[in-house]
C-alpha positions in Angstrom: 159.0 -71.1 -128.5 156.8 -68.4 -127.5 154.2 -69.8 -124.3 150.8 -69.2 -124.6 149.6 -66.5 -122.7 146.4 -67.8 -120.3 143.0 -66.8 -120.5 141.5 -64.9 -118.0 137.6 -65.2 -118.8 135.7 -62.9 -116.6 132.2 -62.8 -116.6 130.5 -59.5 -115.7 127.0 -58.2 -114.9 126.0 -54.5 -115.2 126.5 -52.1 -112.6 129.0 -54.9 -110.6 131.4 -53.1 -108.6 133.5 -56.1 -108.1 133.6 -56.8 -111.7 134.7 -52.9 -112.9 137.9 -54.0 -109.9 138.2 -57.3 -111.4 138.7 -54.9 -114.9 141.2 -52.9 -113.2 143.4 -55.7 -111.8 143.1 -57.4 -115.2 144.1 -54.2 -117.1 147.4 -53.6 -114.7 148.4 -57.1 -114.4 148.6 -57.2 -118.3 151.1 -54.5 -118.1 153.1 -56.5 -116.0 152.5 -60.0 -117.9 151.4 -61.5 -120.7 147.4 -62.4 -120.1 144.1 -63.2 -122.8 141.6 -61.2 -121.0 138.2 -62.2 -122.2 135.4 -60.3 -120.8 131.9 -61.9 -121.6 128.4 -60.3 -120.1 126.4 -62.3 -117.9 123.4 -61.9 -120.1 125.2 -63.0 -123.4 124.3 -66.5 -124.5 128.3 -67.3 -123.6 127.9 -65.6 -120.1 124.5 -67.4 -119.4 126.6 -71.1 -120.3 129.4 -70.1 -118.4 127.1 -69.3 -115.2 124.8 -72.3 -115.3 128.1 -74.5 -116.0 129.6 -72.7 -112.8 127.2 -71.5 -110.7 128.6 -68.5 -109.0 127.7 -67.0 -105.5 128.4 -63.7 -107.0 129.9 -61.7 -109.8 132.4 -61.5 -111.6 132.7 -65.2 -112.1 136.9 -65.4 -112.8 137.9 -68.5 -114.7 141.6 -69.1 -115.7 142.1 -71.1 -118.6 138.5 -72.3 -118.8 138.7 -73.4 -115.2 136.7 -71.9 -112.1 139.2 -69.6 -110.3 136.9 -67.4 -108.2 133.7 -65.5 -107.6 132.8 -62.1 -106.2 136.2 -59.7 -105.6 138.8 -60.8 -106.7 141.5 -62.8 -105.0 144.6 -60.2 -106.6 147.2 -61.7 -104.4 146.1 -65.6 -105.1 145.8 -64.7 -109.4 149.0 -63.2 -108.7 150.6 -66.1 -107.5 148.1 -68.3 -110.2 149.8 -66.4 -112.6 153.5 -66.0 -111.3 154.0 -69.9 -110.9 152.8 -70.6 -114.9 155.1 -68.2 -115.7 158.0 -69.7 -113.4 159.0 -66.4 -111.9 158.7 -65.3 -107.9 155.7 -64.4 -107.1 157.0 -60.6 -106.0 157.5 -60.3 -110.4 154.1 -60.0 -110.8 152.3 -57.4 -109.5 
């Protein structure tokens, strides 16, 4: 049996610099490991849910498998570990 990748659902406004790094890390971390990367705009009907449901401080609202992860830049070392302990390697294998 195959496990399920998780979501990363990242939720971006224009001209965010955090969220084009937030795109970045996403991009190279699913190099290294298997992720769903969803990115939804802030102004989409999905986006505008997700931020009243949420309330973020800042962009790029993070959420990993539908839950609130972070806001603003993103954590890489914390999502590393996040990500490292669901797959049940050492942290040090991803990333």
């Amino acid at each position: 049996m195959t496990a399920v990748p998780p979501v990363i659902t990242v939720v971006h406004a224009p001209g965010c610099h955090f969220c084009e790094d937030a795109e970045r890390v996403l991009t190279e971390l699913a190099d290294q490991v298997p992720l769903d990367v969803r990115l939804v705009p802030s102004t989409s009907v999905a986006g505008r849910r997700l931020v009243e449901a949420h309330r973020p401080a800042m962009f790029p609202l993070v959420l990993v498998d539908g839950a609130f992860f972070s806001s603003g830049r993103l954590p890489h070392r914390r999502l590393r570990k996040v990500l490292a302990s669901r797959a049940g390697v050492p942290a040090a294998a991803v990333g």
